[in-house]
Structure formats: C-alpha cells, structure tokens
N, C-alpha and C positions, 0 to 999 in steps of 0.2 A: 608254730604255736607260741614259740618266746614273746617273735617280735609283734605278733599280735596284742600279748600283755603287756609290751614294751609299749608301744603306741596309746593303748588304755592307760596306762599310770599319766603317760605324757601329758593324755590330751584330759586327763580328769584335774592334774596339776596346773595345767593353762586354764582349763573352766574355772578352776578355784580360786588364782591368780587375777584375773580377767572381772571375775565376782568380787573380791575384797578389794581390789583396783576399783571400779564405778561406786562400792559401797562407800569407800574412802574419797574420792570425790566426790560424792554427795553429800556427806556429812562438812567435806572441807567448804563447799560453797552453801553451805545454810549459817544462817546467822544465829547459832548457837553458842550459849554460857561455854559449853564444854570444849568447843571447836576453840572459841575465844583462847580457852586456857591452854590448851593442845598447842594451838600458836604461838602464845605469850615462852611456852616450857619449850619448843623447838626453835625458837630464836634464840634462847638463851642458851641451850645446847653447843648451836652452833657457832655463836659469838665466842662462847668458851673456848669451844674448840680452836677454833681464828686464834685466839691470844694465847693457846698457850704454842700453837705450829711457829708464831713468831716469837713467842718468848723464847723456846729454845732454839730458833735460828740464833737470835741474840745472845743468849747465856751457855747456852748448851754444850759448848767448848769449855767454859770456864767450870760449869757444875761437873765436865768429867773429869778435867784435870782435878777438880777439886776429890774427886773420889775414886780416881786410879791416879794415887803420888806417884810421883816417878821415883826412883833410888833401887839400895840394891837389897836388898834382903827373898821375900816370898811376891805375894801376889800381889797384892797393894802397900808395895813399898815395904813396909814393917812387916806384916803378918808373914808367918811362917806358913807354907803350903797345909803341913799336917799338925798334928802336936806334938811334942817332942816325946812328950812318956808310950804316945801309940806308935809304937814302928811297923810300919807295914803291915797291913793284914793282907 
C-alpha cells in the first residue's frame, strides 16, 4: 500500500514539474513586457554571479588572510577565544 502512495506523490510531482516546465516555456518564447524583464533580471543575476566566482578566485586568498591574521594569541590572531571575566560555564 506504501509504495503505491509512493508512486502517486512521484508521478503527481513529475505531472506538476512537466506542467510549470511547458508553462515556463511558453511564456519564455512569447514576446512579452514581463518575459523581456524576467530576461533582462536573470542575465543580470547570472553576470553577477560570474564576477564575483572570479573575483574571489582572484582576491579570495587575500580577503582571508586579511580576516584570519596569522600570530599568536586566540582565534583571529588578537581575539581571545572567551572573555576573560566568563570562565567556563
């Protein structure tokens, strides 16, 4: 009886999947205001994204060292792990 309802969720998920998939092609290939903008704001998404995967290829070494110092004290260099007035709870 599970794998019966197991099958039903499946195949009601792939129907729904399968449905907002053609609905979402259809609206991407109409020549629509909203599609236009849809486009314009996922390009830009994506560009972002692009620049910052290389930004931190390029910096990304430098921004950590810049915020884990090396030296000796606690965690980042100076800071002490706890406070010094809380001793252990």
């Amino acid at each position: 009886m599970e794998e019966q309802w197991d099958f039903q969720l499946l195949s009601r998920i792939a129907d729904s999947l399968v449905a907002f998939l053609s609905e979402f092609v259809d609206d991407w290939l109409a020549n629509d205001m909203r599609v236009a903008v849809f486009k314009i704001l996922l390009s830009w998404l994506v560009l972002s994204l692009i620049a910052i995967h290389f930004a931190w290829k390029v910096y990304g070494n430098t921004v950590n060292d810049m915020y884990y110092r090396q030296g000796t004290g606690g965690q980042n260099g100076g800071t002490p792990d706890t406070a010094p007035h809380l001793r252990g709870w």
